[in-house]
C-alpha positions in Angstrom: -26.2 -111.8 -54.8 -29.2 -109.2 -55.0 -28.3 -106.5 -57.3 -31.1 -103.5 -56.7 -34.7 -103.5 -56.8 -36.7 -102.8 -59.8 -38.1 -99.7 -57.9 -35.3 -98.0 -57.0 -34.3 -98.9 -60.3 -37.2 -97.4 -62.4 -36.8 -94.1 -60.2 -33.1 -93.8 -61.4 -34.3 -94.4 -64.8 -37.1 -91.7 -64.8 -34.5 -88.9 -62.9 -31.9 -89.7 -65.4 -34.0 -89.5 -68.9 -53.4 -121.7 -47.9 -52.8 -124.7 -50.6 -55.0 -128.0 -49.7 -53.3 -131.4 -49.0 -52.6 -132.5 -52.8 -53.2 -136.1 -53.2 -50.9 -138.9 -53.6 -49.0 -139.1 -56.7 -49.4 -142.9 -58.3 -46.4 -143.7 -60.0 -47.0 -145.3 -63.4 -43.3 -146.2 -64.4 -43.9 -144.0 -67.3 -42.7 -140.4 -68.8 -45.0 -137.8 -69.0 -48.1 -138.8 -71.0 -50.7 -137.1 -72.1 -53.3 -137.9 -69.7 -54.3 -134.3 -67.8 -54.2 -134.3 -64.3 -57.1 -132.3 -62.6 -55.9 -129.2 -61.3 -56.4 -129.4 -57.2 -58.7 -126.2 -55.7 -56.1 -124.3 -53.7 -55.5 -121.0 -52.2 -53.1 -119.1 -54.9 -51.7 -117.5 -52.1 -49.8 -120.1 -50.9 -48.5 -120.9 -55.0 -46.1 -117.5 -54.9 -43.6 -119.2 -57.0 -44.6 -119.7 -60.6 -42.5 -120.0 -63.3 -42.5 -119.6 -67.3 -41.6 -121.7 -69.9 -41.0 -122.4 -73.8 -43.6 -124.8 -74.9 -41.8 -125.3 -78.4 -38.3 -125.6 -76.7 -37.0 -128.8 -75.4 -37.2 -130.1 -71.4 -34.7 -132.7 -72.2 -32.3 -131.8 -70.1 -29.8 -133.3 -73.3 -31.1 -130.9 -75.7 -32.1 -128.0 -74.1 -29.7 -125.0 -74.6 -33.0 -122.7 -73.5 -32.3 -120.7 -70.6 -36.0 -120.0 -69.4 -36.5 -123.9 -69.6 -33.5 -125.1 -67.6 -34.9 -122.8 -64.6 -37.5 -125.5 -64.4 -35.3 -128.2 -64.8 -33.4 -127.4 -62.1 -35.9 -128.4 -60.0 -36.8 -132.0 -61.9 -33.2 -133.6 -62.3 -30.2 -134.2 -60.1 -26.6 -135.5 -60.9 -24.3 -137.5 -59.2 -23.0 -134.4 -57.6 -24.1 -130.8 -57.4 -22.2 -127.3 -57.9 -22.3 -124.3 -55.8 -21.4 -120.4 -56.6 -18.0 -121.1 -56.3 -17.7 -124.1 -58.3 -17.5 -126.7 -55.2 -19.1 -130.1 -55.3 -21.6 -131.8 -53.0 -22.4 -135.4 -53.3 -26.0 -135.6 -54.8 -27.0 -138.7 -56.2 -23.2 -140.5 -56.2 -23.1 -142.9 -52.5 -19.3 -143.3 -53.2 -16.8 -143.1 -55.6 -13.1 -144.2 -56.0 -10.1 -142.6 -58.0 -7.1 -145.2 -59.4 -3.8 -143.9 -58.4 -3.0 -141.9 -61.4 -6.5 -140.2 -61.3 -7.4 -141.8 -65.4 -9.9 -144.2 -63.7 -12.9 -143.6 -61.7 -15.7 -146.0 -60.8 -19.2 -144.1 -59.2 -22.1 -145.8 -57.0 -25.3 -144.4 -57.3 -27.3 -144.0 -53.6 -29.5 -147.3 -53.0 -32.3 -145.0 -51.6 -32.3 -142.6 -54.4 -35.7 -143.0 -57.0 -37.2 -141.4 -59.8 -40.4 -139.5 -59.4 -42.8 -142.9 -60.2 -41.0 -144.3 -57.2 -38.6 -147.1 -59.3 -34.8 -147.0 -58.2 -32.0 -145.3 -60.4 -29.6 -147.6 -61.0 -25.7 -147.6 -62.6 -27.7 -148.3 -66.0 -29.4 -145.2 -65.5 -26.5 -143.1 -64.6 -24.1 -144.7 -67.7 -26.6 -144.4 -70.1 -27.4 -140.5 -68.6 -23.5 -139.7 -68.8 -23.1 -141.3 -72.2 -25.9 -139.1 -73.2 -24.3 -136.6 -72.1 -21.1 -136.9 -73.6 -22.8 -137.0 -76.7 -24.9 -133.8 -76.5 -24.2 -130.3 -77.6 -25.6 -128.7 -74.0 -22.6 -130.9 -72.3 -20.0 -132.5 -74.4 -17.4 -129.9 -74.7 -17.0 -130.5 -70.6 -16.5 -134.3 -71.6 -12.8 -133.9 -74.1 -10.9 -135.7 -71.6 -13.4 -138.7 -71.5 -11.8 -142.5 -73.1 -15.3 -144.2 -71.7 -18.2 -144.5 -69.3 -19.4 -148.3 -69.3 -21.6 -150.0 -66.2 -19.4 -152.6 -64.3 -20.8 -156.0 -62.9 -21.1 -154.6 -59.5 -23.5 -152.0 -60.1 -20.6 -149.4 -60.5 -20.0 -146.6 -63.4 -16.5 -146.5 -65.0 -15.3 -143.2 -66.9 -11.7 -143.8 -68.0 -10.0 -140.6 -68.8 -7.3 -139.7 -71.0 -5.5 -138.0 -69.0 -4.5 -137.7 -65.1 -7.9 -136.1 -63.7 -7.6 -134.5 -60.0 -11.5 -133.5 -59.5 -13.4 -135.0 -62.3 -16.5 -134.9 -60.0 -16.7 -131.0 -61.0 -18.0 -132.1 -64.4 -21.0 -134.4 -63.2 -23.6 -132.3 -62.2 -25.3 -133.9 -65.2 -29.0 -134.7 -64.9 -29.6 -137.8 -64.9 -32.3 -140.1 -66.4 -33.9 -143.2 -66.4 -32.2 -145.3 -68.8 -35.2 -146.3 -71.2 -35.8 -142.4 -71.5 -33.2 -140.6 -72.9 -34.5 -139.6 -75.6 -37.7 -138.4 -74.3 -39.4 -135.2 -74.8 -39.8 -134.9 -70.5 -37.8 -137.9 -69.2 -38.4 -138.5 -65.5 -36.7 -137.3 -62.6 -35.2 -137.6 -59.1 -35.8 -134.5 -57.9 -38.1 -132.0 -55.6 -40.7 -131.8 -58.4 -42.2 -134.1 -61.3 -44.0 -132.2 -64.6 -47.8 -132.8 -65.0 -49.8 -132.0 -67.6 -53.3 -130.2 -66.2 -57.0 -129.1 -67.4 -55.1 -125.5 -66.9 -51.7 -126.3 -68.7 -48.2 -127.5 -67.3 -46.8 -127.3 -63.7 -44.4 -128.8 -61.6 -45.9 -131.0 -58.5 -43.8 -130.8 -55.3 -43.2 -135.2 -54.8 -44.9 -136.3 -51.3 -42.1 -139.0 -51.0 -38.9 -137.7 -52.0 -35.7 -140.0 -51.4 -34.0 -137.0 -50.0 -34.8 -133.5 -48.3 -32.6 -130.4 -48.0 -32.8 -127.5 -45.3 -31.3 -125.9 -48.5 -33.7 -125.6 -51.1 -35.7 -122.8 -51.5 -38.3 -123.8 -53.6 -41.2 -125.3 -51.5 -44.7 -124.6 -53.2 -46.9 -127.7 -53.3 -47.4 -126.9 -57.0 -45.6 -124.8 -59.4 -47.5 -123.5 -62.4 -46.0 -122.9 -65.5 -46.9 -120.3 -68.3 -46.4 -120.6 -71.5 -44.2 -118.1 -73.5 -42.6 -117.7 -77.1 -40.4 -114.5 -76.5 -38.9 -112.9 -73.6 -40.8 -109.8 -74.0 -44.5 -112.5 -73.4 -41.9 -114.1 -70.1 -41.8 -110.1 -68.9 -45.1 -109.4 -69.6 -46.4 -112.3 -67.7 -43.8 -111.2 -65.1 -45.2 -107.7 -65.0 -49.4 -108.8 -65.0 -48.1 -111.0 -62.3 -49.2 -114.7 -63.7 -45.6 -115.4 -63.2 -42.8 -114.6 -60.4 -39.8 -115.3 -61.7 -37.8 -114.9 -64.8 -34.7 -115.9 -65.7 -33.0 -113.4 -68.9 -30.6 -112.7 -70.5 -29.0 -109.0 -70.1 -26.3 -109.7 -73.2 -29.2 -110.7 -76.2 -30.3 -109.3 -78.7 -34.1 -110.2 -77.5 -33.6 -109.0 -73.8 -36.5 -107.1 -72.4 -36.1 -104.3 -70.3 -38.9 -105.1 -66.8 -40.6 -102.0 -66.0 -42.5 -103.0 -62.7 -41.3 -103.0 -59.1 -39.2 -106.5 -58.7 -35.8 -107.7 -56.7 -33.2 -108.4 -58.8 -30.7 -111.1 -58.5 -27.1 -112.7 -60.7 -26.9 -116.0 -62.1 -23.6 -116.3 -63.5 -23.7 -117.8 -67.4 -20.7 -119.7 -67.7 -19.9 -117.4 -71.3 -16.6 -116.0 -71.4 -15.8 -112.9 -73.8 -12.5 -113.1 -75.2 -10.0 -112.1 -77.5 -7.8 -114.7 -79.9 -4.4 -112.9 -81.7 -2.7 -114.3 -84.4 0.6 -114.7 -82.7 2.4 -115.3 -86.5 1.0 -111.6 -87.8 3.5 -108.8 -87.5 1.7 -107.1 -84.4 0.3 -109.6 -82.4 4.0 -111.8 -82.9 5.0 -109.6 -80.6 4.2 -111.1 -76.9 4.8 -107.9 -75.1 2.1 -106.0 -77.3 -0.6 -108.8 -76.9 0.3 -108.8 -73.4 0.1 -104.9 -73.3 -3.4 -104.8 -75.1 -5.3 -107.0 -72.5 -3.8 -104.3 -69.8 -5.3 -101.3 -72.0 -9.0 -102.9 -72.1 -11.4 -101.4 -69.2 -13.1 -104.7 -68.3 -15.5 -103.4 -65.3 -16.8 -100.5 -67.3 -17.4 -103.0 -70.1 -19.4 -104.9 -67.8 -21.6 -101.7 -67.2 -22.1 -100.8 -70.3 -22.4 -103.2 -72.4 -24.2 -106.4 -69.7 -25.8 -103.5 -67.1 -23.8 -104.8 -64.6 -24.5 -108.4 -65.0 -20.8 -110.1 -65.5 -17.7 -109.9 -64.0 -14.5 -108.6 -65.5 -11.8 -111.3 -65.9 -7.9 -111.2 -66.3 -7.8 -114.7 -65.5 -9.1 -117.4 -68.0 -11.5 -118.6 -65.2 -14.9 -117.6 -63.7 -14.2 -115.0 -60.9 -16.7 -116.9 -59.0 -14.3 -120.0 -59.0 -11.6 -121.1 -56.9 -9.6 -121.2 -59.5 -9.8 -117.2 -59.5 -6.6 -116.1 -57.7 -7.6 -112.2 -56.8 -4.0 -111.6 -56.0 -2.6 -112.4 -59.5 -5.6 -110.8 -61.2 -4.4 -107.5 -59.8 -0.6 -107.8 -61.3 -2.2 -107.1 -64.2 -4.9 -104.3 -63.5 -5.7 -101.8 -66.3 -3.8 -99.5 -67.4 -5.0 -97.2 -69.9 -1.6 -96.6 -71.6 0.0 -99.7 -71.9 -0.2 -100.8 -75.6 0.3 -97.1 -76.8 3.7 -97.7 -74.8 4.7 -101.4 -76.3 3.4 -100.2 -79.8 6.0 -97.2 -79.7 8.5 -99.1 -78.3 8.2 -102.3 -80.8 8.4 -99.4 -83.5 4.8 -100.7 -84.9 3.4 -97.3 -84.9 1.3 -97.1 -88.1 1.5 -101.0 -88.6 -1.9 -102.4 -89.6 -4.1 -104.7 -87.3 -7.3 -107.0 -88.7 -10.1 -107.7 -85.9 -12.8 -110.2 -86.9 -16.5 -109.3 -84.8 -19.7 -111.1 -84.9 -22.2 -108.8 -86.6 -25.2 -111.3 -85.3 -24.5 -110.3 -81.6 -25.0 -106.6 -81.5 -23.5 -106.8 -77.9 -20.2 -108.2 -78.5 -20.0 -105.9 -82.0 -19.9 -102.6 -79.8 -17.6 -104.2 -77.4 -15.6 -105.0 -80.5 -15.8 -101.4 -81.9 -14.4 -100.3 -78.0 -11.5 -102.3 -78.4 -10.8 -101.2 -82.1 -10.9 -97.5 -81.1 -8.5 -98.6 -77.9 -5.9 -100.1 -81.0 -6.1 -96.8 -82.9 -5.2 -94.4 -80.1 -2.2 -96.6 -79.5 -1.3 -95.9 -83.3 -2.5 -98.7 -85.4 -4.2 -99.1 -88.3 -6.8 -100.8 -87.3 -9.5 -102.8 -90.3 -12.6 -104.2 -88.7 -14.6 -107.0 -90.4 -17.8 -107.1 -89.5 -19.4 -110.8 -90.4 -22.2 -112.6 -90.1 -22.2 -115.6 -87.7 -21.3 -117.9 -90.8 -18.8 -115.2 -92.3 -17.2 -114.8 -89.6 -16.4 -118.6 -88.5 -15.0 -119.2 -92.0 -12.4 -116.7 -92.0 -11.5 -117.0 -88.2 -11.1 -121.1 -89.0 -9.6 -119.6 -92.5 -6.8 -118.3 -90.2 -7.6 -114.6 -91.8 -6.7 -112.0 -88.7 -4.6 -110.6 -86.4 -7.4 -111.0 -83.8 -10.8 -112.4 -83.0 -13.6 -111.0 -80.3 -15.3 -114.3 -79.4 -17.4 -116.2 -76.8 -17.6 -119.8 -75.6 -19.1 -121.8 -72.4 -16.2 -122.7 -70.0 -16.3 -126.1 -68.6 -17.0 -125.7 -64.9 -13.1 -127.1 -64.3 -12.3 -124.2 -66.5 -10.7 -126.1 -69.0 -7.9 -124.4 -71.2 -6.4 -127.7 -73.0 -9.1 -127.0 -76.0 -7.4 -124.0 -76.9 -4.1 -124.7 -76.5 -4.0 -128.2 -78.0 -3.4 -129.5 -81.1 -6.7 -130.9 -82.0 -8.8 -128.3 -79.5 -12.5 -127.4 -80.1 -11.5 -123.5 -79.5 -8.5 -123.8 -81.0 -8.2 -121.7 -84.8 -5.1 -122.7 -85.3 -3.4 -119.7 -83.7 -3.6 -120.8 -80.4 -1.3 -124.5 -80.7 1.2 -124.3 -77.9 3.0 -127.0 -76.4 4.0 -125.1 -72.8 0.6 -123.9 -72.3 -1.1 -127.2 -73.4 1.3 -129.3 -70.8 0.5 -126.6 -68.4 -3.6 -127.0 -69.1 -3.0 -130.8 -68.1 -0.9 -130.2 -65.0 -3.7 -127.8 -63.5 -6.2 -130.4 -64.5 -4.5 -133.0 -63.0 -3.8 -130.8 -59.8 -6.1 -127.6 -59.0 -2.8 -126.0 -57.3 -1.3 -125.7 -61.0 -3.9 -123.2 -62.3 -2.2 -120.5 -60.4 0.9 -121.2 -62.3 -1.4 -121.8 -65.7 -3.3 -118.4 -65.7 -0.4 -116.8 -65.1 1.2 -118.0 -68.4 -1.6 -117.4 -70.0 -2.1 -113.7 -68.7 1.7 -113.1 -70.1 1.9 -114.6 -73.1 -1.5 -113.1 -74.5 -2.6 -115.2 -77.4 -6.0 -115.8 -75.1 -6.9 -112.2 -73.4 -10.3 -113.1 -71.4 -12.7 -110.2 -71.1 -15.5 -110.8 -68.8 -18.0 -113.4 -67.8 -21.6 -113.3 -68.8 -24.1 -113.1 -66.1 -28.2 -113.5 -66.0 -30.6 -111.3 -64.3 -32.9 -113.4 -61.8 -36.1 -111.1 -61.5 -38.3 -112.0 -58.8 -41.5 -110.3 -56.9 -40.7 -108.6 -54.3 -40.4 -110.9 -50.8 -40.2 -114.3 -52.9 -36.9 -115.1 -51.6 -34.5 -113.6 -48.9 -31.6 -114.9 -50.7 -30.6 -116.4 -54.0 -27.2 -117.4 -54.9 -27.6 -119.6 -57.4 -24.2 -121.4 -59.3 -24.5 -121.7 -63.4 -27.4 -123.5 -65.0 -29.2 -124.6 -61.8 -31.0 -121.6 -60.1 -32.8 -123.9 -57.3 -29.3 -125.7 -56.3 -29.1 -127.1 -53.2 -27.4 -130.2 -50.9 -28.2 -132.1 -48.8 -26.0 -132.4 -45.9 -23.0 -134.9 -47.5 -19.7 -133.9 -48.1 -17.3 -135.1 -50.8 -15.1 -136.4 -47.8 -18.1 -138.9 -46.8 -18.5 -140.6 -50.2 -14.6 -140.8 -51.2 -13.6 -144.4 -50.8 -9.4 -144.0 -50.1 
């Protein structure tokens, strides 16, 4: 969705205070090497979309956390299946794909026609050893809790057993994959639009003359893509603003965000981070469900969006993206604000006075004014509220220490929207606090069904041990007239399909 324009934008601010034919690409079998590649002569006009990059931050697409980098990823990798805005799957690189009848097994078959960028077939090795990769990485394990195994069957087919019933596990595999014999490698090959050169003038991303697939969909269509180098992202805005690159992908909510002061269009990305709050449900206060409950109802989400992300999130009631299916609008607004609500439940519990300790992250300057907000909120309802303000380290020791009434934190969703991993016994997110049996069974049932999360968030929203906040967005800044449109899903700005549906590769 376009936001504004960086004109009209710096106007507020000020009132208020033809490419030649590249030649064929050999395919070598190999990774990037080091041999340079001669850069082409070729009208620049004709290369409008450039791109920066971290030179000392991974292009694994395993290990990189770095959001500047995975823009250009995006256009290197595919999975098996790729995600729109609103969380949907498209088949990608997955030709079919059956489901055993309690949905624990499924067994994937990669395309026969799909290939890497040096031309060589990707096979089920690839796409088991890509997946166990995967499982074992920090950018996408947490998505993988539910996962027994992935092993490579004699027929060529993938296997990933799951613990537990799994309606739509396709969600989850939008996971790049890799050839096999590369996974490790500091710029494994891919299967998509583009392959990563090396050139006399630095890095750029080469548009393949045979690709396995096309798509009416992609909007990325430069012969060549060059790269520039960066190491903060005031050098990406800078090269923004001189014009050496044309777009930038940041981050609104950190610390190192750099305000753009040129003429641009701006665009959302949506993050995946959810802002929350944890309570202690065994502490005097927060015991009481109708004053957790009541505090989430007192908490101005959309003018914390403003404020505190310049408008790039979206307030959530629901423990799920907005942007998701899984959003029911209709539920959301049972539970709208309501500026008075806790100074009502704390009156009428007779907890007036009663004191209240709130655990914020003095590393994210951000989330520790969000967290002063809410203090403030708890104080004008009448309680005494003491706020600890800790260092990343400090303050994961006493919230795993058990030592609060509540906790203002942040994670990264699984793109199911996942809840059992705060609600279960053994849960990455859950602190202790958060062990419940009812909402646990309920995490599994909406897993197992999608027509259950209704029913989940709803639970959720009442009982009030979880109280989500908002959802992070990023701020796509682009030239002016690069793209008409950009509506890009999380972590894969240049998404796109290509004209398969998820009933054409489901074998019944």
């Amino acid at each position: 969705m376009k936001k504004i324009t960086g004109l009209l934008l710096v106007l507020a601010l000020l009132l208020s205070g033809c490419a030649t034919v590249e030649s064929p690409y050999v395919p070598t079998g190999d990774a990037l090497g080091e041999d340079l590649v001669q850069t082409p002569t070729q009208d620049t006009s004709d290369m409008a979309l450039s791109l920066a990059y971290y030179p000392d931050r991974s292009l694994n697409p395993y290990t990189c956390t770095d959001t500047t980098n995975r823009v250009v990823l995006s256009l290197i990798y595919q999975g098996l299946f790729t995600l729109d805005k609103s969380y949907q799957a498209s088949p990608m690189l997955c030709h079919s794909y059956r489901m055993s009848r309690d949905m624990r097994t499924y067994v994937f078959y990669v395309r026969p026609d799909a290939t890497f960028s040096d031309g060589t077939a990707v096979t089920g090795s690839d796409v088991a050893a890509s997946l166990q990769a995967a499982l074992k990485s920090t950018v996408y394990g947490g998505r993988f809790r539910h996962v027994v195994s992935v092993k490579l069957l004699e027929d060529g087919g993938v296997e990933m057993v799951m613990d537990t019933p799994y309606g739509d596990l396709p969600v989850l595999l939008d996971v790049p994959i890799v050839k096999a014999s590369q996974i490790e490698a500091e710029k494994p090959l891919g299967t998509g639009p583009y392959l990563l050169e090396n050139t006399v003038s630095g890095l750029w991303l080469r548009r393949r003359m045979v690709w396995w697939c096309e798509s009416a969909d992609l909007i990325a269509t430069a012969d060549f893509i060059p790269l520039t180098a960066v190491d903060s992202a005031a050098k990406a805005r800078d090269a923004f603003e001189e014009q050496k690159v044309s777009l930038v992908c940041a981050d609104p909510g950190s610390p190192t965000y750099a305000d753009f002061r040129c003429d641009y269009e701006l665009w959302d990305c949506e993050s995946g981070q959810l802002l929350y709050l944890a309570a202690n449900p065994t502490r005097q206060v927060f015991g009481n469900a109708a004053v957790r409950s009541a505090l989430a109802r007192s908490i101005d989400r959309e003018a914390m969006v403003d404020t505190y992300y310049r408008g790039f999130g979206q307030a959530a009631v629901l423990p799920a993206s907005p942007y998701s299916v899984y959003y029911d609008q209709k539920l959301a607004a049972r539970y709208a604000y309501d500026p008075e609500a806790l100074t009502k439940a704390v009156e009428a519990a007779g907890l007036v006075g009663a004191e209240v300790v709130i655990l914020l992250n003095s590393d994210d300057g951000v989330r520790l004014r969000i967290g002063r907000e809410i203090v403030q909120i708890m104080e004008d309802a009448g309680l005494v509220v003491h706020a600890m303000e800790l260092n990343q380290d400090d303050f994961l020791m006493h919230v795993e220490w058990y030592e609060y009434d509540l906790y203002l934190g942040q994670t990264k969703l699984s793109p199911n929207m996942d809840l059992s991993e705060f609600f279960g016994k053994d849960g990455s997110m859950n602190y202790n606090n958060l062990t419940d049996p009812a909402l646990y069974a309920l995490s599994l049932e909406a897993l197992a069904n999608a027509g259950n999360y209704y029913t989940l968030h709803k639970a959720v929203v009442e009982d009030g041990r979880l109280c989500p906040i908002l959802f992070r967005d990023y701020a796509i800044y682009t030239q002016r007239g690069l793209f008409t449109q950009v509506s890009a899903p999380r972590d894969n700005l240049f998404q796109y399909t290509i004209g398969v549906t998820m009933e054409d590769v489901l074998i019944p």
